[in-house]
Every structure is written in C-alpha cells, then in structure tokens.
C-alpha positions as CSV (number, residue, x, y, z in Angstrom):
1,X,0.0,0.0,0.0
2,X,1.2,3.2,-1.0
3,X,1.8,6.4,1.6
4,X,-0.3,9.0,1.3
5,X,1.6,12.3,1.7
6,X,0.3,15.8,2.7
7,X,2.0,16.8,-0.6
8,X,3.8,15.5,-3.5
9,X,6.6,17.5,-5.6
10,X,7.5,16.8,-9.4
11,X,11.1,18.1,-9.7
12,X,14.2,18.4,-7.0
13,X,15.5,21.5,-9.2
14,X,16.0,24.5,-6.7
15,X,12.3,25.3,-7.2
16,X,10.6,22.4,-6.4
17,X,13.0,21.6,-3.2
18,X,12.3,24.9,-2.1
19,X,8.8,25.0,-2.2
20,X,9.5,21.3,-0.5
21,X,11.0,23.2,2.2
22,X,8.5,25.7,3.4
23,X,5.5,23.0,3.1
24,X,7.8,20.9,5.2
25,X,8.5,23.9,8.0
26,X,4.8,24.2,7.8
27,X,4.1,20.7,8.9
28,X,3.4,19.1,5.7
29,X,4.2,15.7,4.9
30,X,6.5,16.3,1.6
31,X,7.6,13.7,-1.1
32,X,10.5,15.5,-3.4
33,X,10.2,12.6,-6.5
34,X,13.7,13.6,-9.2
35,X,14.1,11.5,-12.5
36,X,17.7,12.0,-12.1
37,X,20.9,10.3,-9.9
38,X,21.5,13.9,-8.8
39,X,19.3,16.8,-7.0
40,X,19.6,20.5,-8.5
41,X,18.1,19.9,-12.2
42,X,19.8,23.1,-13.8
43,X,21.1,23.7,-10.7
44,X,23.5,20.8,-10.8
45,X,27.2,20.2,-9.7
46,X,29.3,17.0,-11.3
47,X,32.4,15.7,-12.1
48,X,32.0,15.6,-15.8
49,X,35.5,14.4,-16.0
50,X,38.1,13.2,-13.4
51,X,39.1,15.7,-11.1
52,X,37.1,18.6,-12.5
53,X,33.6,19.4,-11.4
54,X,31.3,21.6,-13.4
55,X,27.9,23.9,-12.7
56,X,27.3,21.7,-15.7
57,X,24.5,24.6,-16.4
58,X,23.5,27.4,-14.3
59,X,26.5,28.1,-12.8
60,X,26.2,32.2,-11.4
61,X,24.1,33.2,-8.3
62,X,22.3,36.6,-7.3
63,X,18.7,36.1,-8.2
64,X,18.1,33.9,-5.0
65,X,15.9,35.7,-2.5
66,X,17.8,36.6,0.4
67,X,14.6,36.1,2.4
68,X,15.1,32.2,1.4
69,X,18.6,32.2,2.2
70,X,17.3,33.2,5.8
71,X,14.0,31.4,6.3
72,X,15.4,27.7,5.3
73,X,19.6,28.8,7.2
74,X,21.0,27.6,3.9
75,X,24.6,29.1,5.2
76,X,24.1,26.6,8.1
77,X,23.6,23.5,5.2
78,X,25.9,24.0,3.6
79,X,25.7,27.3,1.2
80,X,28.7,29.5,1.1
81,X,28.3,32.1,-1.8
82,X,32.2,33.6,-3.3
83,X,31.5,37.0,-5.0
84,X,32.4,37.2,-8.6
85,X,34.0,40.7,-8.5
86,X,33.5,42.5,-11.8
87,X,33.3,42.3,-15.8
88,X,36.5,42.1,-18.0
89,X,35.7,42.6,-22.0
90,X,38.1,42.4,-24.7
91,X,38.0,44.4,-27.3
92,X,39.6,43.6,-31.0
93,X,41.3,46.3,-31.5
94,X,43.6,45.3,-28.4
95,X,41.7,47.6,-25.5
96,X,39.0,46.2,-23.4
97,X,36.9,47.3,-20.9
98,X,37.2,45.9,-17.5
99,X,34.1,47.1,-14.7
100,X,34.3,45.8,-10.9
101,X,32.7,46.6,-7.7
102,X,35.0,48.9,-6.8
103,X,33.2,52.2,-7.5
104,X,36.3,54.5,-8.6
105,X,37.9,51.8,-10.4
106,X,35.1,51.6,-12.5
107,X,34.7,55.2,-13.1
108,X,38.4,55.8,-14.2
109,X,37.7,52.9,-16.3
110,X,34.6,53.8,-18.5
111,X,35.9,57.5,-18.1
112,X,39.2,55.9,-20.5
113,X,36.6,55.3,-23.0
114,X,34.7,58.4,-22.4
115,X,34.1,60.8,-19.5
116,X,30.4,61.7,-20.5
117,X,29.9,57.8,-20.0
118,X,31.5,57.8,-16.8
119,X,29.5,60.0,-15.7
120,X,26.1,59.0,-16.9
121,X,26.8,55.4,-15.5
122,X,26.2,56.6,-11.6
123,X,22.9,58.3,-13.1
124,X,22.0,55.0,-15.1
125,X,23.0,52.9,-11.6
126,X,20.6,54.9,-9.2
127,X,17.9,54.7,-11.9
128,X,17.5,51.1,-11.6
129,X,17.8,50.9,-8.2
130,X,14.7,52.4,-8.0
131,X,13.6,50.6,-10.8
132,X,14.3,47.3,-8.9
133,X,13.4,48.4,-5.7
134,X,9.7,49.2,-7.7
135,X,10.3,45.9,-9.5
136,X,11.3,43.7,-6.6
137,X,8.4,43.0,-4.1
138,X,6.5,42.1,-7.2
139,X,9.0,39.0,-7.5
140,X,7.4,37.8,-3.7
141,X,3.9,38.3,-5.2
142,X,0.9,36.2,-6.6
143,X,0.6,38.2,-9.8
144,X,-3.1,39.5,-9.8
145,X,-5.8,38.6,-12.1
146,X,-6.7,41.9,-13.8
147,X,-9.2,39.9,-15.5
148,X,-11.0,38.7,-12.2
149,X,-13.8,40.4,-10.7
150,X,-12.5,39.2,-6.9
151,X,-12.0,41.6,-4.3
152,X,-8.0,40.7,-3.6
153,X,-7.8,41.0,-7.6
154,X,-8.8,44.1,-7.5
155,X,-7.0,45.7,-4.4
156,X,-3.6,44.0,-5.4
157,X,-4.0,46.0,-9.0
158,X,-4.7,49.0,-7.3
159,X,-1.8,48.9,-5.0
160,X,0.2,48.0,-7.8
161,X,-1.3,51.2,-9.5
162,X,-0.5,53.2,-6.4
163,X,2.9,52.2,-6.5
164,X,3.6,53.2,-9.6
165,X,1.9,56.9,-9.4
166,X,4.4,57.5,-6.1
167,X,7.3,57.1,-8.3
168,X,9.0,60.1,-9.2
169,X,8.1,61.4,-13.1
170,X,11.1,60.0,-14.3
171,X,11.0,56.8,-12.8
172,X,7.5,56.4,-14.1
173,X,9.1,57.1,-17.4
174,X,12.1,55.1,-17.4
175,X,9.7,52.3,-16.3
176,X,7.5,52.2,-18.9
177,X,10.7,52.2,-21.1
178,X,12.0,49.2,-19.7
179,X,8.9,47.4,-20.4
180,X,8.6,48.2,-24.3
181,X,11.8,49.2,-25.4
182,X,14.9,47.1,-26.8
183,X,17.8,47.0,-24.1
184,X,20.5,48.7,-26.4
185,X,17.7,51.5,-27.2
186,X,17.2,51.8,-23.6
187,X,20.7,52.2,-22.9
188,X,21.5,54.6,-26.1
189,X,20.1,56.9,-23.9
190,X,22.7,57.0,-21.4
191,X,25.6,55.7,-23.2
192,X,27.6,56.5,-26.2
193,X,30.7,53.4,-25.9
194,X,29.7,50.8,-27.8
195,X,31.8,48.0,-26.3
196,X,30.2,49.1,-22.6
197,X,26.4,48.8,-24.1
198,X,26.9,45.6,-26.0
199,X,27.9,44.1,-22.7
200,X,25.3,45.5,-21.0
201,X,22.7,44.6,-23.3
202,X,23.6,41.0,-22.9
203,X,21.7,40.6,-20.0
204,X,18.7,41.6,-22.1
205,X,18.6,38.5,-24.3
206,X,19.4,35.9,-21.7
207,X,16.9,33.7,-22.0
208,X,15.1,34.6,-25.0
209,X,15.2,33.8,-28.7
210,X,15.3,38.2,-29.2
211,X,18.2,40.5,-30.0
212,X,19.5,43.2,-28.2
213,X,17.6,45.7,-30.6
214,X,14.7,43.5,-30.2
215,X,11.8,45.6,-28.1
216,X,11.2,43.6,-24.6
217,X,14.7,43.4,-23.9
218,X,15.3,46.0,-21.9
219,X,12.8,44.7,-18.8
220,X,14.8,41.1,-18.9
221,X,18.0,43.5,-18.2
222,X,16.4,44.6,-15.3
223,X,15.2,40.9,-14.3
224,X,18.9,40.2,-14.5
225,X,20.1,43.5,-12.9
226,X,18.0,42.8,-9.2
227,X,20.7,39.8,-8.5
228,X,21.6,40.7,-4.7
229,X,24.2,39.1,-2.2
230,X,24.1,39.8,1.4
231,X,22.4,43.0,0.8
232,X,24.8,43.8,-1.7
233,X,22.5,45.5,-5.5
234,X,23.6,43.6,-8.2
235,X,25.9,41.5,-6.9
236,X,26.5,38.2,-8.4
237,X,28.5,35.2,-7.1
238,X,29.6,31.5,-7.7
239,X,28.2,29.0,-4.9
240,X,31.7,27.2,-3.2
241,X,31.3,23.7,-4.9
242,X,29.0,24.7,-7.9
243,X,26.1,25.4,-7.8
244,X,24.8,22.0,-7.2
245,X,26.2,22.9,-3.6
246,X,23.4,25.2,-3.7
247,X,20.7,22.9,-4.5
248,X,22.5,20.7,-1.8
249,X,21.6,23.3,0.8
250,X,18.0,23.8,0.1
251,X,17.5,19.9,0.1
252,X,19.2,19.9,3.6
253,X,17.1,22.1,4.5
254,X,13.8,20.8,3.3
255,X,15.0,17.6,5.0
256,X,15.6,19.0,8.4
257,X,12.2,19.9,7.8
258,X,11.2,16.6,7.9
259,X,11.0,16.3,4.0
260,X,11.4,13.1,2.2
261,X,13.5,13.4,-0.7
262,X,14.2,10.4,-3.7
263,X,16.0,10.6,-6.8
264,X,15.7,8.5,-9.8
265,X,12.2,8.5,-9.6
266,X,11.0,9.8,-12.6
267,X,7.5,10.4,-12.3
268,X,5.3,9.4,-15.9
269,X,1.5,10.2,-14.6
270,X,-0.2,12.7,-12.4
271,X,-3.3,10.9,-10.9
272,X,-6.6,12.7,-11.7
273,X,-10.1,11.9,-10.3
274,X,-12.9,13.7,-11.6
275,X,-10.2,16.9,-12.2
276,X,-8.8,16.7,-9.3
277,X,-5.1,15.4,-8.7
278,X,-4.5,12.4,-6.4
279,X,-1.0,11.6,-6.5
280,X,1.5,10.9,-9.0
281,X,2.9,7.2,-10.9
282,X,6.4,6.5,-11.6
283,X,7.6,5.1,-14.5
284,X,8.5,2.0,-12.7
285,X,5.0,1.2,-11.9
286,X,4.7,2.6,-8.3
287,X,2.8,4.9,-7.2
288,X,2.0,7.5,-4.0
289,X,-0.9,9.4,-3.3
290,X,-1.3,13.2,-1.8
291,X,-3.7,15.9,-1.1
292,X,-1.6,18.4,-3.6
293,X,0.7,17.8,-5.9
294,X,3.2,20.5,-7.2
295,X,5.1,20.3,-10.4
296,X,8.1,21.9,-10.9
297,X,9.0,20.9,-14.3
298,X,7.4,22.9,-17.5
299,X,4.3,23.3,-18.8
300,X,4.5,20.9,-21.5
301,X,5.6,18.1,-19.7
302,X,3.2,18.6,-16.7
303,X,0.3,19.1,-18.8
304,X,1.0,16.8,-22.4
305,X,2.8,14.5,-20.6
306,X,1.7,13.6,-16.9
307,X,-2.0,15.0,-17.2
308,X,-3.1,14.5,-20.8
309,X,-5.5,17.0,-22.5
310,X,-8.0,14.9,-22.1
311,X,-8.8,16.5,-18.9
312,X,-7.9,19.8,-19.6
313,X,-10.2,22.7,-20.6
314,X,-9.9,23.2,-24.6
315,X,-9.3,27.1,-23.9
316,X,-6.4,26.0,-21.6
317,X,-5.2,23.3,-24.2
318,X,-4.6,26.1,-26.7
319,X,-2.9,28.6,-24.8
320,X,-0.7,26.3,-24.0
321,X,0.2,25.7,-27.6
322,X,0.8,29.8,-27.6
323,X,3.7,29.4,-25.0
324,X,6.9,30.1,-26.2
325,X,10.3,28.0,-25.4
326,X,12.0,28.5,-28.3
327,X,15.7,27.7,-27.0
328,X,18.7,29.9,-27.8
329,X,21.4,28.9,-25.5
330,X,23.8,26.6,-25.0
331,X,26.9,25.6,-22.8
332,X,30.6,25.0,-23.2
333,X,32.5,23.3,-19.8
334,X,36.0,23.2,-20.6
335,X,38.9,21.2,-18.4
336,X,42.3,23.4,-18.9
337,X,45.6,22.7,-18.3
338,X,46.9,26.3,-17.6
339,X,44.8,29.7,-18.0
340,X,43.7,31.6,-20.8
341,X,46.0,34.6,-21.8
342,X,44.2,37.4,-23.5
343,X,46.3,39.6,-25.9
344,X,44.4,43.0,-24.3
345,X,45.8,42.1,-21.0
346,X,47.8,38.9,-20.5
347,X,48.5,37.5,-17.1
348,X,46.8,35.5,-14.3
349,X,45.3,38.9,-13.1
350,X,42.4,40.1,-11.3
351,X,40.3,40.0,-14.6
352,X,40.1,36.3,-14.8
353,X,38.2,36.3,-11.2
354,X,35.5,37.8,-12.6
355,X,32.6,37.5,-15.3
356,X,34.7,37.7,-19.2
357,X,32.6,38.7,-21.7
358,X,32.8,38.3,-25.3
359,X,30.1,41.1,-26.3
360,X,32.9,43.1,-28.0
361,X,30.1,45.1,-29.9
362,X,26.6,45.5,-30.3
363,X,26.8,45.2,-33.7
364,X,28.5,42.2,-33.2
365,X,25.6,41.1,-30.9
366,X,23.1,41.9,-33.1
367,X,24.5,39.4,-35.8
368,X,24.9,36.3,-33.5
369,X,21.4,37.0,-33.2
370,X,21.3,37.0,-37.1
371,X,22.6,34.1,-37.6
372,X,19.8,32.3,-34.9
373,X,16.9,34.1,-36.9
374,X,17.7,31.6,-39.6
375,X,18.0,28.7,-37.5
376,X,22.0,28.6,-37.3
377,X,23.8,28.6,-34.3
378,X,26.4,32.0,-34.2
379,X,29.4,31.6,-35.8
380,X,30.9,33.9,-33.7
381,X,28.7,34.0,-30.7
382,X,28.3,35.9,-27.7
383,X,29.9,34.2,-24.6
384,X,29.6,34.7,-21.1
385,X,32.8,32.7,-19.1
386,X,33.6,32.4,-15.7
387,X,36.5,30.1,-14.1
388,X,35.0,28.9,-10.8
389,X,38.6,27.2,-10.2
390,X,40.6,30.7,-9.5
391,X,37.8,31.6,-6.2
392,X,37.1,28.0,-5.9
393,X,40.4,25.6,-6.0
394,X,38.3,22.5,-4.8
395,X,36.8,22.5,-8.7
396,X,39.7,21.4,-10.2
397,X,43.1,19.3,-9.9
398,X,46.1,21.4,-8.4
399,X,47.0,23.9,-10.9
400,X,44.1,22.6,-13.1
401,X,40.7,24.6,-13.9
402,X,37.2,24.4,-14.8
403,X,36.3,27.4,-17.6
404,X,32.0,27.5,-17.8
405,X,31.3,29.5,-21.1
406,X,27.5,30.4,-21.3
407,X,26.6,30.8,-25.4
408,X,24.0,32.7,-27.0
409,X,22.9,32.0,-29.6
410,X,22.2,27.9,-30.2
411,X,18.3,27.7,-31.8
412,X,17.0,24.8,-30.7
413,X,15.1,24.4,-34.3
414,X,17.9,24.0,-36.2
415,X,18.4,24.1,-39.8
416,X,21.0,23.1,-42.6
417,X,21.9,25.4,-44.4
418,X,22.8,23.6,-47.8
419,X,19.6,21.9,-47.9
420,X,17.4,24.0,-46.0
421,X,15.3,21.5,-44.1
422,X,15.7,20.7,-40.9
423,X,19.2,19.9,-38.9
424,X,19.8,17.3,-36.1
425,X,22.1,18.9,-32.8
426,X,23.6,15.4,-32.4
427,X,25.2,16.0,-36.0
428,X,26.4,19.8,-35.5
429,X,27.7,19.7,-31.6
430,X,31.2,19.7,-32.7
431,X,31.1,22.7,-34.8
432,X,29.1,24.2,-32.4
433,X,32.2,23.5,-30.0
434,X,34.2,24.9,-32.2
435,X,32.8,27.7,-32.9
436,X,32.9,28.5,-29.4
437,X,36.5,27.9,-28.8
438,X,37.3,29.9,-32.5
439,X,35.5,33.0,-30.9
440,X,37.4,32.7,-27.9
441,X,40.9,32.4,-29.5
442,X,40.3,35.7,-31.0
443,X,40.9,37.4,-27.7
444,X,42.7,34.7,-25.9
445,X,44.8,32.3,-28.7
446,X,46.8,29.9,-26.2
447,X,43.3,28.5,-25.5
448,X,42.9,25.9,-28.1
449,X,46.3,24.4,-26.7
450,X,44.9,24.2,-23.2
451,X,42.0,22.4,-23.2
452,X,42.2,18.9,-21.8
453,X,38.9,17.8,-22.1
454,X,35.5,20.1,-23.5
455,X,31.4,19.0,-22.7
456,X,29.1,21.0,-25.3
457,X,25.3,21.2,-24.3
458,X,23.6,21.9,-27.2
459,X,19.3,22.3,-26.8
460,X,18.8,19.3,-27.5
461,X,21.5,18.4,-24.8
462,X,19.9,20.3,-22.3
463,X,16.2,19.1,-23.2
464,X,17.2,15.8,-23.0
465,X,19.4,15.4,-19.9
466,X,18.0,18.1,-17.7
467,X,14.5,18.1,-18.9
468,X,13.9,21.2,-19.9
469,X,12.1,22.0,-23.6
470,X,13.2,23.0,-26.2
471,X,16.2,23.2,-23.8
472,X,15.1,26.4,-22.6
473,X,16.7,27.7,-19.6
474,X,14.3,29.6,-17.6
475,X,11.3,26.7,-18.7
476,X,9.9,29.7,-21.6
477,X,11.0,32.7,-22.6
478,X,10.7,35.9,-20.5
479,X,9.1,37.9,-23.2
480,X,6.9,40.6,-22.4
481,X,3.6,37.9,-23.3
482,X,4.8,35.7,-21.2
483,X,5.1,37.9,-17.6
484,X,3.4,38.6,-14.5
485,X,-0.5,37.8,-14.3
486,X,0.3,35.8,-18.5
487,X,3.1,33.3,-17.2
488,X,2.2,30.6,-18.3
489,X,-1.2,31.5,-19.5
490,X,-4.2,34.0,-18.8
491,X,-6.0,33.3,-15.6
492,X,-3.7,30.5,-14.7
493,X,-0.8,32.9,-13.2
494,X,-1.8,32.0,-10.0
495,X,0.2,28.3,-9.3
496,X,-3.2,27.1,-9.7
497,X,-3.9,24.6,-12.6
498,X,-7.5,23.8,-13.9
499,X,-6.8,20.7,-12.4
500,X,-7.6,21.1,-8.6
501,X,-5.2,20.6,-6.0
502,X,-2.6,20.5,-8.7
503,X,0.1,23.4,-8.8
504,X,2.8,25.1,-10.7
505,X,5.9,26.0,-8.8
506,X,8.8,26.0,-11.4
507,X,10.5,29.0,-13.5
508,X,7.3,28.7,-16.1
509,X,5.5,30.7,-13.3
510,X,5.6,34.1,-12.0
511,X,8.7,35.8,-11.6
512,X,10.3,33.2,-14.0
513,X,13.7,32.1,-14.7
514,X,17.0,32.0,-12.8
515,X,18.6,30.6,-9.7
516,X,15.5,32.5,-7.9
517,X,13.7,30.4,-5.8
518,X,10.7,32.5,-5.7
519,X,8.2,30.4,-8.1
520,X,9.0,27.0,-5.0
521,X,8.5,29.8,-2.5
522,X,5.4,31.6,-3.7
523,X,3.6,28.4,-4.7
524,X,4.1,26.7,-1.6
525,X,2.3,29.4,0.7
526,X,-0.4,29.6,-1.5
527,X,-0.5,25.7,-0.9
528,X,-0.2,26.8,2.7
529,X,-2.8,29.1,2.5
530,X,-5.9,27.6,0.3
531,X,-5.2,23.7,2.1
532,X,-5.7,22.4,5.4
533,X,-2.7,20.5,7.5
C-alpha cells in the first residue's frame, strides 16, 4: 500500500525543493520525486571528468531571494556564496573594458573610453535601483488577475497602481521604457561606448530567442540586474562547490524539515479523479498518493505528458500551444591545463576572477542573433565565461581549472543550411564547440592548446538530460507575453492549474527564470494558505 503524503513535488530543481522546504516547515508531509541520480536539475554540480567538477549549467548566483537564504539557514547546510568581482571585456582592437565593484575603479575605467559615460553610468545605476526596488516585491507576489472580478484582484492591482503613481516622473518614465523598449535603445540613452552597451545589453537577451535591438529586452536587463548578495544590489557570485552545492543546501534544508527526498524516480503520470489530482505514478509502476501535488518541471511536460488533455479545458489546451520556449542557448565546460592569456591584457590577473565577456560590440551582438533568426547557431557567438577554479580551488586538480562558457545563440530548431530543411544537434555539436573555442581564441589564442577535455550542451543536450524544452533555460521565454498575471497563461498565473489541487511552482511561473527560488516559495504558501494540514 502506498503512503499517502500531505504533498507531493515533481522536480528536485531548486524550485521544487524549495517550495519542498516551506511546506515541510509548515508541517506538511512532503515527497520530493527527481528523475535524475543527482538533486539540483539546472542547478547541478558534477564531475564531468576526473578531477574537474562543473555547474554543468547554471553556474552564477544573485537572483536567490535573500529572504530564502534566511528562512530555510542555507549558510548553516551547507551554502557558502564567493562574490564574482567585476566584468573584463576584450575588445579587437587590443583595449577592453574591464568594470568591478569597486566604484572609482570603475569610473576611471569607463571614463578611459569616455568621460560623459562615466559620468552618466552613476545616473544610469541609481535609476535602476529604483527601478528594482519598484520591481522587486512584485518577485514575492501572486501576480493578480486583472481579469477577475475578486476583491483581492482588484485591491492587489490597485496597490500595484498606487505604487507606480508614487514614483518620481522619471521613474515612471524610465519604467514604462524598460517594459517596451529594446535594451540597447534603452541604454543609447545613457551611453555613447559601444563596447560598454553591447555588454550591458547581454543581460537583455538571456533567455530569449530576441536580440539586443529586439523591443522587450530591456525589462529582462532589469530581471537580471536585481541579483543581490548579502544586501549587496547587483551583486553576483559562484556557490563554493558549484552550484549544485546550492541545490544541496536547500535539500538539507527541506530535510531537516522533515521532508522526504528520492532521486531517480521519474515520475510518468499525475493521478486525476474527476479533475482533481490524487498523486502521482512512476515510471517504474509505483505509485504515491497526496492531497496536492506541485510540479516543478514545465508546462509541457506537466500538462502533455503527466496529465493529458483529455482532462484539460480546450481554452487552456490552446494557450498552451501559444507558449513560447524556443531555446537559444547553450553551454561550453572546458577542463584546462593552464589559464587563458588574452592579448588585451595577458597574465593571471584580477580579470580572470570575474565574469569575461565576449560582447565586444553591439553590432556584433546583433548578428549572432542574425545568424539564430535563420535557425543557425552563431558563428561567432556571444559568450559569457567564468572560471570557478581561481575563487574555488576545490573545482579542479592542483593547478588545473574548470572554464564555464554560457553561449547565445544555439536555436533549438535548427536548420542546414545547404539543404534547408531541418538539422539534427547530435550532427552539428562539434562545430558548435568549435565555434565557441574559435570565438574565444580571437581574444585569448593559447586557448585551443589548453584544453584537456570540453562537454558542449547543445538544446537538445539540455532538453534531453535536464529536462527542460526545447532546452530552454528559464522553462519559456521571458518575453513581455509571457510575464506577471500571462506566465504561463491568462488566468492561470496563480500556481493554480485547472486541475484542482494540482500546482505550478517551477520557472514557467511568476517571476520566472534563474537561480531565484521564488516560483517554490510563492507556490508553496499559496498551498499553505488555500489547504488544510
């Protein structure tokens, strides 16, 4: 006979063992159930080859909430966060630009490039503070229904309203902006340097299939620019150990709780009794039984999958078929023998600790992005690389390193360009590889001779292993369709499903993508709230 649980959750990614966690503190009996050998999904640390261990994806933290950091003690499981101290951009002409935390440092730096940008950037900084600090209770919110006639509805839209009219005139303004415009048209209003908007704007597209001139962009630059560490705006940081060490934590956590926790349970049916959800089957035949059940992988395979249309509403069915994944990155883990040496400023130096950026342009930006439009992965593509190894020795052998390279753009529709029909990944991940490595050589040549061992993730890679669609990072894109009170559909923002007692609590929901935490958190007091112990 089966247990019955309080609560069943699809998914140990950060998400679903978070929202695991505060059912658990609240005296729910939990079941975590994870397909894989290993807890984290995205959120994943492993030892892809001997001696080196890779955030095989997500590998950067500051979108956690620091409220969840201090309701579940993750420091005391476990969670040590290293700051990642700045931006270092090489530029082909030999310069580069090169930002850190330190506030004059920075300023003499963009002021090299130009003194009216210097300048402008402490203006553009306290702008979206305030636009975060507008933006950022919203993230701890269930996004009202502006189409519902209920009372909460209503007053939660008003107060939202009421908000907004507080703000200063130009904050009003340069909110709006941020939630139409492109992020390099946002920024042309503040910058003139080139090299220091392209690099900017390259938060915009993360996790979208749009460009930097693409309208939209600009608000997902501001999604990415609320990352905070100990109190610290727009901070970001590596978690000691990767950032499965993260995931780690918040399982510990849900497990002091008195959580239960299995992986390599891969769950193949959500129970449902007269449109209501009674507990989930596993793919080995077993099954448990629950008052709720949360699901913390995507819509599609909650919904297609686990449920079936069959007892879906048909208005629900198709607005599902609206949602967008559409996959655009991908992810190059390299082993290395020694570290990279870039031309603009060789040497083990400080500018290997941080984020390195190949965003050398926004032209340049803007074609990657041409090449995706036509279902080919960039030739020369924007890369985002950290090496985790040079804060974190315990990553790598002695004198060893892991490099994490973060690539837009990788379509996960992808198309051949001789024959122009359709493409399969498992035939193109090489040159995709390469292409990678090629782009990076431009700026840092010993590379190719240092590699010891490479792991590309292609879409496909990242559907298939991590089980995300389309092998989209943040579970759908974070276009401007696809926020707040629409994410993942109209009138279902709510972690509600229109199956009852059935709940959303992954990055497809409200605030969306990113090592956030926010979706588990917020779905699991609404649990709390609308079910009895």
């Amino acid at each position: 006979m089966s247990t019955k649980y309080d609560a069943i959750v699809i998914g140990g990614g950060h998400n679903g063992l978070v929202a695991a966690a505060y059912l658990a503190r609240a005296g729910r009996k939990v079941l975590v159930l994870e397909r894989r050998h290993v807890l984290g999904g995205a959120a994943v640390t492993e030892e892809v080859f001997p001696g080196f261990k890779f955030s095989v994806c997500s590998y950067v933290v500051s979108l956690l909430r620091p409220e969840i950091i201090r309701d579940l003690e993750l420091a005391r499981h476990g969670l040590e966060i290293l700051p990642l101290d700045g931006t270092f951009t090489p530029m082909p002409d030999g310069d580069y630009l090169w930002r850190v935390n330190d506030h004059a440092a920075t300023y003499r730096e963009i002021a090299r490039h130009s003194k009216i940008d210097a300048e402008a950037y402490d203006e553009y900084g306290r702008a979206m503070v305030e636009m975060g600090r507008f933006a950022k209770p919203m993230l701890a919110m269930t996004p009202p229904d502006p189409f519902s006639p209920k009372l909460a509805d209503l007053k939660a839209l008003r107060d939202l309203l009421a908000r907004f009219r507080a703000m200063p005139g130009d904050d009003r303004y340069n909110q709006v902006q941020l939630f139409t415009m492109s992020a390099v048209d946002f920024l042309d209003q503040w910058f003139e340097t080139d090299v220091l908007k392209a690099t900017m704007a390259a938060s915009g597209i993360i996790g979208t299939f749009l460009g930097v001139r693409s309208p939209g962009t600009a608000y997902v630059l501001l999604h990415h620019y609320m990352g905070d560490i100990d109190g610290a705006f727009r901070s970001w940081g590596l978690a000691k150990g990767g950032t499965g060490m993260l995931s780690n934590a918040i399982a510990a956590a849900a497990r002091a709780a008195g959580a239960k926790i299995r992986t390599e349970a891969p769950v193949s049916k959500i129970l449902v009794s007269g449109r209501t959800a009674t507990g989930v089957v596993l793919e080995n035949g077993d099954y448990h039984l629950a008052d709720v059940v949360l699901s913390s992988v995507d819509p599609r395979l909650t919904f297609t999958k686990m449920v079936g249309h069959a007892h879906l509403p048909a208005d629900f069915v198709e607005d599902l078929g609206h949602y967008k994944y559409r996959g655009s990155s991908g992810k190059v883990n390299l082993a290395l023998d020694a570290l990279p040496d870039f031309t603009s400023l060789p040497g083990a130096g400080a500018h290997l600790r941080g984020a390195m950026s190949i965003s050398p342009s926004v032209d340049y930006m803007e074609r990657a992005y041409d090449d995706a439009k036509y279902g080919r992965f960039s030739r020369r593509p924007y890369i985002d690389i950290v090496i985790p190894s040079l804060t974190d020795p315990s990553v790598a052998p002695p004198g060893k390193h892991v490099m994490s390279c973060f690539v837009q753009y990788a379509p996960y529709d992808l198309w051949d360009e001789a024959s122009g029909a359709p493409a399969n990944w498992d035939d193109h991940r090489d040159a995709f590889g390469d292409a990678v490595v090629d782009a990076i050589a431009e700026y840092a040549p010993n590379i190719r001779n240092i590699i010891k061992h490479r792991q590309v993730l292609t879409p496909l890679d990242i559907e298939r292993d991590f089980g995300l669609t389309e092998g989209n990072i943040f579970q759908g894109e974070l276009s401007l369709e696809q926020l707040f009170f629409m994410r993942p559909a109209p009138g279902w923002a709510q972690y509600r499903t229109p199956i009852r007692k059935l709940y959303m609590c992954g990055s497809a929901t409200h605030p969306g993508g990113g090592i956030m935490g926010a979706p588990g958190k917020n779905a699991a007091l609404r649990v709390i709230a609308e079910t009895k112990k």
